[in-house]
C-alpha positions in Angstrom: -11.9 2.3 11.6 -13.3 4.8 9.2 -10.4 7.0 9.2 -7.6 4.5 8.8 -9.9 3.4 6.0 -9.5 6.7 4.4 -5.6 6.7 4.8 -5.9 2.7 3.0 -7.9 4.7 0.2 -5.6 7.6 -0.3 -2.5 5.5 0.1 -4.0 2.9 -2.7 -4.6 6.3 -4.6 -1.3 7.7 -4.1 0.7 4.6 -5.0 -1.2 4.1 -8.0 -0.5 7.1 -9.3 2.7 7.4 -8.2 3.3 3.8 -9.8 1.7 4.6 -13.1 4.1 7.8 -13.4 7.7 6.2 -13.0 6.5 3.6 -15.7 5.4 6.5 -17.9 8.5 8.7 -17.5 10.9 5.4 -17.4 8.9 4.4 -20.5 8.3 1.2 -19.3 4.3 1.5 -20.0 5.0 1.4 -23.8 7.7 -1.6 -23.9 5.8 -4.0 -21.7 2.3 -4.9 -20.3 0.6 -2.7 -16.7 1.5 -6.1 -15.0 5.0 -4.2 -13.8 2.6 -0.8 -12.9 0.3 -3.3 -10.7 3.3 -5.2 -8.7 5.0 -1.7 -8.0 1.8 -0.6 -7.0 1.1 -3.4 -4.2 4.6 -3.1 -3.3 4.3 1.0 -2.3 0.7 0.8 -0.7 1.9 -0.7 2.8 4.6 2.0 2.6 1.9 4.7 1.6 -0.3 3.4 4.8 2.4 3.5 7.0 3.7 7.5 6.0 0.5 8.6 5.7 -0.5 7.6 9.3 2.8 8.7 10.3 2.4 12.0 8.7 -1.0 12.8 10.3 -0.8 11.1 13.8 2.8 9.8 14.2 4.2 6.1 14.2 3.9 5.2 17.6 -0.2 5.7 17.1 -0.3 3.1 14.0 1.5 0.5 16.5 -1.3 1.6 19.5 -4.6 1.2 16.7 -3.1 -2.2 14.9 -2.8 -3.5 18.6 -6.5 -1.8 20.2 -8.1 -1.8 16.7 -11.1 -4.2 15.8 -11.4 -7.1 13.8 -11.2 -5.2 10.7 -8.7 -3.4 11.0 -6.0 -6.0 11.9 -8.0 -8.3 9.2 -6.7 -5.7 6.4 -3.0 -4.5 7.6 -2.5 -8.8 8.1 -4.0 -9.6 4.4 -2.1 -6.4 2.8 1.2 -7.9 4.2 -0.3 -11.5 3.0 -0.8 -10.1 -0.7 3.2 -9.1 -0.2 4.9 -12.4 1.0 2.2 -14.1 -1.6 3.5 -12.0 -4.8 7.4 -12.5 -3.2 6.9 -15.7 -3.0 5.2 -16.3 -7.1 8.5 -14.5 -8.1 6.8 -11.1 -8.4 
């Protein structure tokens, strides 16, 4: 659990800062409020997780620890997806 806790870290990181970067060179940052930043930035996390794993350990191994993994673990990749459909859903 601790290292795909480090890839949900880095990927939160990464998207953030990724995020914050399109709206500063789009100039969206200066014509409207960080809401936009924070929606694109929930949007490109599960994408983040899912490269990130890919990247280091291959695809096939993300299916093989969402399916063997503890509680935990399926707790966070189920409420991450959650957060999505939820924000979808409010018009986000």
């Amino acid at each position: 659990m601790r290292s795909f806790a480090k890839y949900v870290l880095a990927s939160l990181l990464l998207s953030t800062a990724l995020s914050i970067l399109i709206a500063y060179y789009t100039n969206v940052i200066w014509y409207s409020n960080m809401n936009l930043v924070a929606k694109s930035t929930l949007m490109i996390t599960p994408v983040m997780i899912v490269a990130l794993y890919s990247i280091t350990h291959g695809f096939f191994p993300l299916i093989i620890e969402f399916m063997n993994g503890n509680l935990k673990t399926k707790l966070l990749i189920i409420s991450i997806i959650a957060i999505l459909f939820k924000l979808k859903a409010s018009g986000w």
